[in-house]
PAVOKE-454336 format. One record per residue: residue in one letter; z, y, x of N, C-alpha, C, O in turn. Coordinates in steps of 0.05 Angstrom, whole numbers, plus 5000, padded with zeros to 4 digits. Example, Ala and Ser with C-alpha at 12.3 -4.5 7.8 and 13.67 -1.06 7.14 Angstrom:
2
A515648865264515649105246515649345264516949345285 S514249555257514349795273515750015258516150235268 
% end
This chain:
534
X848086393495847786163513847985903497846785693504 X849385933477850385573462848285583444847385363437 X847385773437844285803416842085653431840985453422 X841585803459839085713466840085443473838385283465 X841985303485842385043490841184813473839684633476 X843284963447842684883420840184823407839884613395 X838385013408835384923409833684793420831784683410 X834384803445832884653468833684413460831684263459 X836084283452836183993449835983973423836583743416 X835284153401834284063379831683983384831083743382 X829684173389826684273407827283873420826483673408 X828183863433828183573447828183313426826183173427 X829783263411830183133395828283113376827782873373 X826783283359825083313344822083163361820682973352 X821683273380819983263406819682863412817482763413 X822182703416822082553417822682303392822882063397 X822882433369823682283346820782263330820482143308 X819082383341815882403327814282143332813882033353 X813482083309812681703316809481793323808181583324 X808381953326805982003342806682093369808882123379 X803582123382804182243411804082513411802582613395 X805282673426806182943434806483013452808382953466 X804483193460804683283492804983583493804483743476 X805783613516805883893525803683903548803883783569 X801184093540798884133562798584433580797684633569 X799384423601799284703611795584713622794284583639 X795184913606792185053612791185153646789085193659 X793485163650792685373682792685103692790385033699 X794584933694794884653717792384533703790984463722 X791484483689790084363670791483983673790383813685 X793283963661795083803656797083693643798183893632 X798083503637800583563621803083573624803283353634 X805483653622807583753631809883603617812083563626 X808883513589810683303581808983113555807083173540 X810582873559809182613538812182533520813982503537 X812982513500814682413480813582113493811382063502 X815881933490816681633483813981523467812381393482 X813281553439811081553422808581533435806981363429 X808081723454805881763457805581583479803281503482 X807381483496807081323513807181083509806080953527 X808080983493808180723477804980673468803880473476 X803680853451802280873437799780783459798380583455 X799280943483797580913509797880633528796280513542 X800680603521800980253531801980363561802080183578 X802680613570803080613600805980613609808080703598 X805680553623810180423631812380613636814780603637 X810380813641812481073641810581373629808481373617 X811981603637811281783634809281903652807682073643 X809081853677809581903707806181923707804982133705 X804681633708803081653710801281793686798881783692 X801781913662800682093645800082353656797982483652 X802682413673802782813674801082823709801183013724 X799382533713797482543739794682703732793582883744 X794082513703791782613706791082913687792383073673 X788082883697787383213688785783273664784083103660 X785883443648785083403625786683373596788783243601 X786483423577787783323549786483083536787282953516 X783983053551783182783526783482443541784082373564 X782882293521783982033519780981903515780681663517 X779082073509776781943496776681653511777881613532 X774781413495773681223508770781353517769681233536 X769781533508767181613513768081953527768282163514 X768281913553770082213561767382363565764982313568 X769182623565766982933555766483003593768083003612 X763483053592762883193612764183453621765283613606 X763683483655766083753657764784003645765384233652 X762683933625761884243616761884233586760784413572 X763383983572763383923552767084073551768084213533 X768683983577770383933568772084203573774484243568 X769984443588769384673591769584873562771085063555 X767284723549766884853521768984863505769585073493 X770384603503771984493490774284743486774784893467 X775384703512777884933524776985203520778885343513 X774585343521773185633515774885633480776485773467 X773885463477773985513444776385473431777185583410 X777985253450781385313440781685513439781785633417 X781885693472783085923471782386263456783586473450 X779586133453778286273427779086313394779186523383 X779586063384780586023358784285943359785885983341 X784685833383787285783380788585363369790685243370 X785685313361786785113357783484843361781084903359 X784384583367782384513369782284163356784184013363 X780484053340781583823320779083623324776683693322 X779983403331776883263338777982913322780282843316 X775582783319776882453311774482283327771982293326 X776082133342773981933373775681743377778081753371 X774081453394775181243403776881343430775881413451 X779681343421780581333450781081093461780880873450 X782181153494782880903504784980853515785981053525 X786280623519788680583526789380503554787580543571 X791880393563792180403587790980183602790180243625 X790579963594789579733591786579733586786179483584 X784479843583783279943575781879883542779679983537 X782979723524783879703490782580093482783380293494 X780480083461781680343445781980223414781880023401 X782480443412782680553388781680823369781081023382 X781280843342781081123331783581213328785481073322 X783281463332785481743335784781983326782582023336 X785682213310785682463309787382583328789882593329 X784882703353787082883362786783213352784883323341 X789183313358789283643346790583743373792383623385 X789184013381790384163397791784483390790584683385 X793684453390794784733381795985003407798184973419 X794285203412794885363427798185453425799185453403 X799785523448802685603439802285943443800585993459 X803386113433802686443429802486543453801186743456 X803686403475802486523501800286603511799386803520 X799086233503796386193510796085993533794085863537 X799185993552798685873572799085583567798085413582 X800785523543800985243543799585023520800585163503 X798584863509798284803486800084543472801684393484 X799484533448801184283427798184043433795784073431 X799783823439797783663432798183373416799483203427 X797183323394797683133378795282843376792882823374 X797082703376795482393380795682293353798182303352 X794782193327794982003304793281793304790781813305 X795181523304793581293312791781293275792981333254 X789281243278786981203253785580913256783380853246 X787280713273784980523271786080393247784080353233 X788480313232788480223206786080223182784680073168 X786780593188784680683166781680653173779980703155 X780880553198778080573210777680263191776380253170 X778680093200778279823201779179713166779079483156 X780079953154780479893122777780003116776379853103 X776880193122773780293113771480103117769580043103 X772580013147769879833144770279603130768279523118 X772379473128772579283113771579243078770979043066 X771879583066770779683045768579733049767879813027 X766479743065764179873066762279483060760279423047 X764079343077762679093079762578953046760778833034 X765579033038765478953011763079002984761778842970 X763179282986761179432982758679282980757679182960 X757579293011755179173019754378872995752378832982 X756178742998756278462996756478532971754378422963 X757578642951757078742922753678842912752378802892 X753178952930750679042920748578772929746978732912 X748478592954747678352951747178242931744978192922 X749778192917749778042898748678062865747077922853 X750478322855750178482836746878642837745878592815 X744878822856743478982853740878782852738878832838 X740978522873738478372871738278102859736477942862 X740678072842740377812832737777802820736077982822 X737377512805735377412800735677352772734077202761 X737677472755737977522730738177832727738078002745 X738377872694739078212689743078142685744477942679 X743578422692747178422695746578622672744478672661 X748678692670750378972644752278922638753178722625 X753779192650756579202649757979432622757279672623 X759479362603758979552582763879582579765679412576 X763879802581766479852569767479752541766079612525 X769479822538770279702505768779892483768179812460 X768080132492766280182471764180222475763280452471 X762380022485760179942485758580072499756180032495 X759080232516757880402532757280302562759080262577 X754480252570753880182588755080302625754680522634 X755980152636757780342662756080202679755980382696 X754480002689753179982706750579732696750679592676 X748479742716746779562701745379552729745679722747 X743079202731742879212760739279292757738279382736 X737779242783735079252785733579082761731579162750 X734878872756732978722747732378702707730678622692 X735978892704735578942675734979212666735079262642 X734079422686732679692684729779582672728579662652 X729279352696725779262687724879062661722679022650 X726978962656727978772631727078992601725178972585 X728979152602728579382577726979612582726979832570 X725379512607723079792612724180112619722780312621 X726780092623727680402634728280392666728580192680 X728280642670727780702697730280692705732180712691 X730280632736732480652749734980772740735381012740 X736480632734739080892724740380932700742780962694 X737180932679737381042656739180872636740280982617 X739480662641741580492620744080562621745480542600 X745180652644748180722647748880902633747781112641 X750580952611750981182591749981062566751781062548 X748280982561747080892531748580632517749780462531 X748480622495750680482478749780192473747680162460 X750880022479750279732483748779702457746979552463 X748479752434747879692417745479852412744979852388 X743679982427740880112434739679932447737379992453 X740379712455738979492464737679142457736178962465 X739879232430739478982398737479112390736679342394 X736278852373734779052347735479202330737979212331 X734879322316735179532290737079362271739379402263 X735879212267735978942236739178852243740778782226 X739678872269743278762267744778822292746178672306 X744279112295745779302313747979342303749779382319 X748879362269750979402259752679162258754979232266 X752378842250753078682263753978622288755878472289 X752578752316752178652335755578802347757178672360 X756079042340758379242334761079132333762979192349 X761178952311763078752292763778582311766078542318 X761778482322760978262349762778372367764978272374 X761478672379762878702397766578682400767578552418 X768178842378770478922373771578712367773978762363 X771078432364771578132358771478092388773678002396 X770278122401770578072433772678122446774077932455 X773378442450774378632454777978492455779678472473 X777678402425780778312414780678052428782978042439 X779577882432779277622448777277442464776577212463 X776677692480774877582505775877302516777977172518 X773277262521772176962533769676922547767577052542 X769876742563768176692589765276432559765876212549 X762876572556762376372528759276522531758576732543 X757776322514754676402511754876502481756176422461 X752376772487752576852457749876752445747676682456 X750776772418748376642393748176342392746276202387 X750376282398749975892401748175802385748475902362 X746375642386744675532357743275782343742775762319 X742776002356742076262335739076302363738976222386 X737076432349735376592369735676892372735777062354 X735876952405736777232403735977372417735577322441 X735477592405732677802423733678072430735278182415 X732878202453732778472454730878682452728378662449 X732578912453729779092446729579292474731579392486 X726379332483727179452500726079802492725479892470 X726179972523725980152510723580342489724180552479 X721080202485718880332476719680122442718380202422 X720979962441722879802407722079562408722779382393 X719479552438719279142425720979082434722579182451 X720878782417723478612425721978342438719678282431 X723978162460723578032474725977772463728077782450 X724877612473727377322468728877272492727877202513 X731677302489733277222507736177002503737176912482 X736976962538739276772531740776952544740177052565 X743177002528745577102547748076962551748676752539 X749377082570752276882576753677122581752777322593 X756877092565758877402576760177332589760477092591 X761377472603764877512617766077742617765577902600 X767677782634769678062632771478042649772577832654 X771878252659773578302680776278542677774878742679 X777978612675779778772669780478932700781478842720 X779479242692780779502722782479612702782379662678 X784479652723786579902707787179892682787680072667 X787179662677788579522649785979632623786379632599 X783779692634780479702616780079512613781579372625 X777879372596777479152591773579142596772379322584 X772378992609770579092615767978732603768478482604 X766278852595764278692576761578632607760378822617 X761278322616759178312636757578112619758277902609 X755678202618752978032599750777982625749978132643 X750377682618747977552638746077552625746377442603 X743277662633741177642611738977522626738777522650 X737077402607735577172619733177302598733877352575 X730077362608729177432593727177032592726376892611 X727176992571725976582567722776702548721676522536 X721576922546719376872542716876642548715976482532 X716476672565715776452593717076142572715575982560 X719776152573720475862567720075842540719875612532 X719875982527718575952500715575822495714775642481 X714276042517711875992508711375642515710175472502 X712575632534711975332551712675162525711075022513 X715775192516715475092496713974942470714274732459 X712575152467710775182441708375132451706575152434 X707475062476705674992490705974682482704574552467 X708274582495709474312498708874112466707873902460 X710474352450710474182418707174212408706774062389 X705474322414703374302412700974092420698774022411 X703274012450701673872465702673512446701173332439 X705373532443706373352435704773222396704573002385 X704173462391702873442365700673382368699873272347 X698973412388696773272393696073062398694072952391 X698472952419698572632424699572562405698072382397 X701672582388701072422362699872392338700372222321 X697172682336695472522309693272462340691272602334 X692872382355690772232384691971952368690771812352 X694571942377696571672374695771552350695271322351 X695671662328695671582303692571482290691871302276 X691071712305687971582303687571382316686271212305 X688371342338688471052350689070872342687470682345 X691670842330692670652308690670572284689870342279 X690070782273688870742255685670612259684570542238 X683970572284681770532292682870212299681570022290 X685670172319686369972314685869802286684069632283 X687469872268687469752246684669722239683569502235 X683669952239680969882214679569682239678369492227 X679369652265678369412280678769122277677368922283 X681369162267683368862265681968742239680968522234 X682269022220681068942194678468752192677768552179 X677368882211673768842207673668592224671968432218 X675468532246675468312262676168062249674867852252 X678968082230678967922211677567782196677767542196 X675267962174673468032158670767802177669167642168 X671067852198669167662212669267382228667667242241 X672067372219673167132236673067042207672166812208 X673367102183673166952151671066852155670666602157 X668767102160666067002157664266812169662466682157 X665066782200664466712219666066512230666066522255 X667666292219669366152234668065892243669465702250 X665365882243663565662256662565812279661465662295 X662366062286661166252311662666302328663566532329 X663466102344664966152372664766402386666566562387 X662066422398661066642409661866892396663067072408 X661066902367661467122359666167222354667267442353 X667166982353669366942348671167132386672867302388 X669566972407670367022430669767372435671567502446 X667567482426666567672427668667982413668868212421 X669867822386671567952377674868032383676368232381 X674967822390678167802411677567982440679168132452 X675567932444674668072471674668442460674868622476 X674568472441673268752436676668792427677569022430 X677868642419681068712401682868772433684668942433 X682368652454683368622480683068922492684769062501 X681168962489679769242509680769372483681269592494 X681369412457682369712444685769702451686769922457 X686869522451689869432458689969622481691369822482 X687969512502689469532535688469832537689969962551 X685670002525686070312514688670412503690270532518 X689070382485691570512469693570512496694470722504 X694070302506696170252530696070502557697570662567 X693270412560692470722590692471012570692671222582 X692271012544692771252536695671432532696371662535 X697071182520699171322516700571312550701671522556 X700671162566701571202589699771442606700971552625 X697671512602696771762608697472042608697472232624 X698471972573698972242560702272342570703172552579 X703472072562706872092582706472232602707572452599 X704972202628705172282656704372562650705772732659 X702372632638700472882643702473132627702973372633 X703272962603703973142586707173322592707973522580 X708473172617711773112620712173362635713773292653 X711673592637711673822655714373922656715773972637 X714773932684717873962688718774282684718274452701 X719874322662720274512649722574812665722475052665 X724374632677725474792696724274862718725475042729 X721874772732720574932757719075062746718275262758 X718475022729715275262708717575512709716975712722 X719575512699721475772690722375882714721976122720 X723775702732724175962761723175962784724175972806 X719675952773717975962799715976072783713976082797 X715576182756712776252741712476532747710276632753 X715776732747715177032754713477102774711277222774 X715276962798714277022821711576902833709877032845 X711476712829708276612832706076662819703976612831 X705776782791704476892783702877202789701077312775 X704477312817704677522833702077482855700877662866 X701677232859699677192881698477022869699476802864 X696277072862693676952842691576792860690576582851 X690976892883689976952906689876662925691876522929 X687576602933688476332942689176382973690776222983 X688376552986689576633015692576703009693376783031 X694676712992697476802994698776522985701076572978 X698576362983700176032994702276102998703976142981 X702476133033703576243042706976383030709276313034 X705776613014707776672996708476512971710576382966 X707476532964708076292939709576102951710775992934 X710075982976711675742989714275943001716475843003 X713976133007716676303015718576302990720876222987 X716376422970718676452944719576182935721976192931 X718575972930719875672918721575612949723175432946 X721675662963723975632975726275772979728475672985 X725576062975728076242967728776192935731276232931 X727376122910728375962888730075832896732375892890 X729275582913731375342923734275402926736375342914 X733575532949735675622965737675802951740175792953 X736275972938738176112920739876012894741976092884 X738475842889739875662855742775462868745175422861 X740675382890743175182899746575342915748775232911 X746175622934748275662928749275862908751475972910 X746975922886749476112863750175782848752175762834 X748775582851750775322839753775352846755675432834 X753375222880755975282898757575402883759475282873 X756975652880758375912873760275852848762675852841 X757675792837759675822802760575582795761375532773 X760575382819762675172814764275222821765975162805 X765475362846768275422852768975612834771375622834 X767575842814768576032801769975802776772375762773 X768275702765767775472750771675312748773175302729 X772175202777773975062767776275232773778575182764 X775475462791777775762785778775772758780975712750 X776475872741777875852716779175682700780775752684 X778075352707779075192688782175162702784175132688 X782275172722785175222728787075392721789475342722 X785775682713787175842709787775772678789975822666 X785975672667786375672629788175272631788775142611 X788575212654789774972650788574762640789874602626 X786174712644784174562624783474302645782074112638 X784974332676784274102685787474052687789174232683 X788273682697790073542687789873272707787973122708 X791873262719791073052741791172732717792372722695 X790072552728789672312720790972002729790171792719 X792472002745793071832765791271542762791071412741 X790071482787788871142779789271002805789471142826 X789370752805789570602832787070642853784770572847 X787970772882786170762902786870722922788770802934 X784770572928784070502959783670742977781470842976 X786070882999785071183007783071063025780771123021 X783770863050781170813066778370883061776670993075 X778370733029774870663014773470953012771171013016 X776171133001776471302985775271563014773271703012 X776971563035776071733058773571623070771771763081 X773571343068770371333094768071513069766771713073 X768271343041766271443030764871693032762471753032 X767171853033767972163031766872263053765872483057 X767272023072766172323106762172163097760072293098 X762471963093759471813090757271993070754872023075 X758372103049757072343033756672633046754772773039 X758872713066758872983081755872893103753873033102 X756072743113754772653137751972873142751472903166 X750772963129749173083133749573343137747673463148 X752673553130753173663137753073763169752073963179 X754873453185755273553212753673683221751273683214 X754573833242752273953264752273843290754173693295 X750573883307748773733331751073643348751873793366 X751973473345754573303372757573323351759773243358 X757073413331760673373315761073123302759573053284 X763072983312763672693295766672703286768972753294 X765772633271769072523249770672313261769572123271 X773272333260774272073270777571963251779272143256 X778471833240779571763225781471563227780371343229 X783871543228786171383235788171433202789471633197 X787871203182789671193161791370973162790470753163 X793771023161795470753163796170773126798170903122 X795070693106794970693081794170373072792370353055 X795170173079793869923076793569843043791669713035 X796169963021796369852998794670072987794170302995 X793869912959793270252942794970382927797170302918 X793770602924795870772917795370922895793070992892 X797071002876796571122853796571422860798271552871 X793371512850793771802853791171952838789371782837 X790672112831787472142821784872182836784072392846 X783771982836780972002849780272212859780272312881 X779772282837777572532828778372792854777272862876 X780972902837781973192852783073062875784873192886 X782672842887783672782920780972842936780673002955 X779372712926777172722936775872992936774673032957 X775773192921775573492920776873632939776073812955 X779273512937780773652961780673502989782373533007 X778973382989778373273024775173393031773973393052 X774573463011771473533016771073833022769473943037 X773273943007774674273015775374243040773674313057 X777274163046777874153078776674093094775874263110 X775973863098773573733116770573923125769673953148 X769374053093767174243104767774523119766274663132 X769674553113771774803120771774793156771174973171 X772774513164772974383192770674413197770374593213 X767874263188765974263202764874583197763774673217 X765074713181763574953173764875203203763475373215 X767375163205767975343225768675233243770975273252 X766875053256767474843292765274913293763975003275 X764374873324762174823336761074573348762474363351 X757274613359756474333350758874203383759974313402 X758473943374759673773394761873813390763273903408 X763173753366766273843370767873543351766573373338 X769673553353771673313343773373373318775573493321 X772373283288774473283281775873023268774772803263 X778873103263780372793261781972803240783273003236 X782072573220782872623191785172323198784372103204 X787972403194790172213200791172243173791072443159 X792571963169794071963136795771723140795171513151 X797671773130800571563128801371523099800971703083 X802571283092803671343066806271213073806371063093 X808771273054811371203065812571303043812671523031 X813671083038817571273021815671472991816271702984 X813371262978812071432951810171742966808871902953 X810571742988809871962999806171913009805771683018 X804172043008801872163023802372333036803372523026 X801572353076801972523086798872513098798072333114 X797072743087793672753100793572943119795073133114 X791972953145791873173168789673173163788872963153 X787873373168784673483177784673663194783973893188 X785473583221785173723254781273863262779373703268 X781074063260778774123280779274293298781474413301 X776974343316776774483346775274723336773074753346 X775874883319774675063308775375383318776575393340 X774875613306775775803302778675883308779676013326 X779375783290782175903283782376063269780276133258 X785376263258785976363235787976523250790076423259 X787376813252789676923263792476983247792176973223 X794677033255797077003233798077153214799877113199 X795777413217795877633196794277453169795277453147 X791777303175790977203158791477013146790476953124 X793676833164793876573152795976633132796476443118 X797276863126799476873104797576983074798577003052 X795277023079793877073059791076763048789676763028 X791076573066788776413057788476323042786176273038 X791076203015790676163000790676332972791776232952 X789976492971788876772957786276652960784776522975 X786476822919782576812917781177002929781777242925 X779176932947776777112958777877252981776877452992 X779877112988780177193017778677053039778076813039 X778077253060776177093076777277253108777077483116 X778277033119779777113145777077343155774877343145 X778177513176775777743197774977573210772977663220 X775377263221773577313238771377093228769576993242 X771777053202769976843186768177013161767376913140 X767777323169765877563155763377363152762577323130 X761977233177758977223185758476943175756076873175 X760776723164760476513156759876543125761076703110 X757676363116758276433084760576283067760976053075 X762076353048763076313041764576353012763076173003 X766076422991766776502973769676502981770876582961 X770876462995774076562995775776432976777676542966 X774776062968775276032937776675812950779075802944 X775775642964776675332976779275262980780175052971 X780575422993783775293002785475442975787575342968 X784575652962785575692933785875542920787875552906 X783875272915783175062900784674822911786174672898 X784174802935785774582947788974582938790274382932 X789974892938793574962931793574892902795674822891 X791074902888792774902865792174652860793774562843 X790274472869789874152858792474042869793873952850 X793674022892795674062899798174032882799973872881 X797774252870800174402850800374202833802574082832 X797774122815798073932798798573612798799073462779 X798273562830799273362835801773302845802573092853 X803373572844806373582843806773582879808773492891 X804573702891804773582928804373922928804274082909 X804473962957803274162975801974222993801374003002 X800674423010798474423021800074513050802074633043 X799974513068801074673100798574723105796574633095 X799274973134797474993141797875143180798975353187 X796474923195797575053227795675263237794475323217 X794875393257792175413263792575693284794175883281 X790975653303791275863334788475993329786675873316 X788076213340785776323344784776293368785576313391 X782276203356780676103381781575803395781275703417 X782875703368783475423390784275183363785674993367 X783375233341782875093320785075043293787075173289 X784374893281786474903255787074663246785474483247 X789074643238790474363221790974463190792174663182 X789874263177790874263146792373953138791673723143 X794574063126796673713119795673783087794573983078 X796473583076795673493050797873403043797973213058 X800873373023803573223028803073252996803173462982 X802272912986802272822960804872732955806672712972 X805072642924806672412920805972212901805372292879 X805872022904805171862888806571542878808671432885 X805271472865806871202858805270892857802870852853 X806970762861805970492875806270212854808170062852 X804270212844804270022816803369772829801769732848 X805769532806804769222814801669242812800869452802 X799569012822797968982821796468932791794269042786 X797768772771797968842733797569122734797569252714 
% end
């Protein structure tokens, strides 16, 4: 008797100490007979009571027809056990992902049934899947060649554009030894090169002042510019080479100094026709200094070679001046449609050029002053400013930003100036500010308030935006974080990183308020100092 007691409130205890849900399902009632604490919590419903009503074992948000849910039950009692993963739903009607498992008990008449909440892991996958995505964006279709090479020189990934660069097929670079892609003549060098890296990587262009070529796979070689970096997984050290194939800019080149060599022996024959004219004009003004006519005739002819030489060389300036950077990232692609009916395309691609240069600019300026912060290479400056001058200017340059009905509005009680650095103030209001307009909508208000007091700067930048829910806001100033519900905005995850640490160097800090769905505040809390007018 004290045995079975004994178990039963072990059996109980175990039953309700399980941080999942657990039910007891009787097959004949088709119902359930008991719910653990867990499981009821988990469903959101206020008691037990209304669980053991209804009929059925599932929770689905998408519930099983009665011949689905027919099958279902055939096949428990068939195999004994039954394991599925679906959106369930809650009491409220909220779901979630769940594994449920059904376990027959040896009778048959009753079953185990287990609930495991999976939306963590749902919503960490997709979050990886998006990452992913947004990696291959970047990395598979750039508009340069990538190559990614280990410490020993072994190629680990390479994108579309440097397969077609060295003429191998899809794929084929990954595995092959960085140094199958130099020439012959200083692959053994190139080696030396590498393991000099290796020991002291740096963000740096290679061959400074040197010309430097690759080879691709059939051995010609091509002229290129590269730029490295490196990234460190699992304490590896990893080699990223930017490759630029400048054939194209060569040739333009050597087009150019050709063209330039021509206008100056043009230039020089000119000169020289000058001269021998002047000569001969001279020669006749000796001869002739009783012949008006003929005297007027010669000045007249010296006039018209002058005001030639003049429309020539201003000719040759305009014609000859070919803007060397649109020839290079518009010659690939336009050279693709020869065709005078494809315009059309040819005007798609110079605007995806556009569009694309200007934000991998964006881009690698915020990577840009990521690093120089991290190597310490920037250094605040302090100089006397006017913040008023200093903020209207600031929203007067954004201005084209706003969108359709959003206005800025601005209240600084800052009347003296104030010592502080231009530069990184103004960076850090242009961070915030686009940030406000970038995640408000049109017709919306935002308001930039600033006090100074007691050596102190206190800056607000209020908008009617978004918001930042509070799981995220303990992460925003992290690099490349990018709140969930700002996935669809573009962005780099780099801005309020930059703002903390300009910040940092100005010995201030950054706060930060903000509701979801009902907008955000950023303070700005400098310090600074207040010099006589000397």
């Amino acid at each position: 008797m004290l045995t079975g007691l004994y178990t039963n409130t072990l059996t109980d205890l175990l039953f309700e100490q399980e941080d999942d849900f657990l039910g007891v399902f009787d097959l004949e009632q088709n119902r359930y007979v008991r719910i653990n604490q867990a499981g009821i919590r988990l469903l959101g419903y206020p008691s037990e009571e209304p669980l053991l009503q209804q009929t059925g074992p599932w929770f689905r948000q998408e519930p099983l027809s009665a011949e689905g849910q027919h099958e279902a039950l055939a096949r428990l009692l068939q195999v004994g056990a039954h394991e599925e993963e679906a959106e369930m739903v809650r009491h409220d009607g909220s779901t979630f992902w769940a594994r449920l498992t059904i376990t027959l008990f040896p009778e048959g008449k009753l079953a185990l049934v287990r609930l495991v909440n999976r939306e963590q892991l749902h919503r960490t996958e997709r979050e990886l899947n998006h990452s992913v995505r947004r990696y291959e964006a970047i990395f598979s279709n750039a508009t340069i060649g990538i190559i990614v090479s280990d410490q020993q020189g072994r190629v680990v990934s390479a994108n579309q554009l440097a397969d077609q660069l060295f003429g191998y097929e899809e794929g084929e670079l990954v595995g092959l030894s960085i140094e199958q892609l130099v020439p012959d003549s200083v692959s053994h060098q190139h080696e030396n090169l590498r393991k000099s890296f290796n020991r002291n990587p740096q963000v740096r262009p290679m061959g400074h002042n040197r010309d430097l070529h690759a080879q691709r796979k059939n051995g010609t070689l091509f002229p290129v510019e590269i730029s490295l970096s490196y990234f460190r997984l699992d304490q590896a050290l990893y080699a990223v080479a930017y490759i630029i194939d400048i054939t194209f800019k060569r040739e333009v080149e050597r087009q150019l100094l050709e063209q330039k060599s021509q206008v100056e022996r043009l230039n020089a024959e000119l000169e020289q026709k000058v001269a021998d004219r002047t000569h001969a004009l001279m020669n006749t003004l000796e001869q002739l200094e009783q012949s008006k006519d003929e005297l007027a005739q010669a000045l007249k002819t010296e006039r018209e070679l002058g005001e030639l030489k003049s429309r020539f060389v201003s000719m040759a300036s305009h014609e000859f001046r070919t803007p060397l950077t649109a020839v290079l990232n518009a010659t690939t692609l336009i050279e693709k449609y020869p065709e005078g009916d494809q315009q059309e395309k040819r005007l798609r691609h110079l605007h995806r050029i556009r569009a694309s240069v200007k934000h991998l600019n964006d881009i690698l300026e915020e990577f840009l002053s990521v690093g120089k912060l991290e190597e310490g290479k920037i250094v605040a400056h302090p100089a006397r400013v006017s913040l008023p001058q200093l903020v209207t200017e600031t929203v007067a340059d954004m201005h084209s930003m706003l969108k359709t009905g959003q206005v800025v509005h601005t209240d600084l009680d800052c009347p003296k100036p104030i010592w502080l650095d231009p530069s990184l103030l103004r960076k850090m209001i242009v961070n915030v500010l686009s940030n406000a307009i970038k995640y408000s909508g049109e017709g919306s208000e935002i308001a930039i308030r600033a006090t100074c007091q007691e050596g102190q700067l206190t800056m607000t930048v209020t908008d009617q935006g978004i918001g930042i829910s509070p799981d995220d806001q303990q992460h925003l100033f992290e690099q490349f974080f990018r709140a969930k519900n700002a996935i669809n905005v573009a962005g780099t995850g780099l801005g309020l990183h930059i703002v903390a640490k300009y910040a940092e160097l100005m010995q201030g800090s950054v706060q930060l308020q903000s509701e979801l769905n009902n907008g955000t505040t950023i303070t700005l809390i400098l310090p600074y100092e207040d010099h006589p007018l000397d």
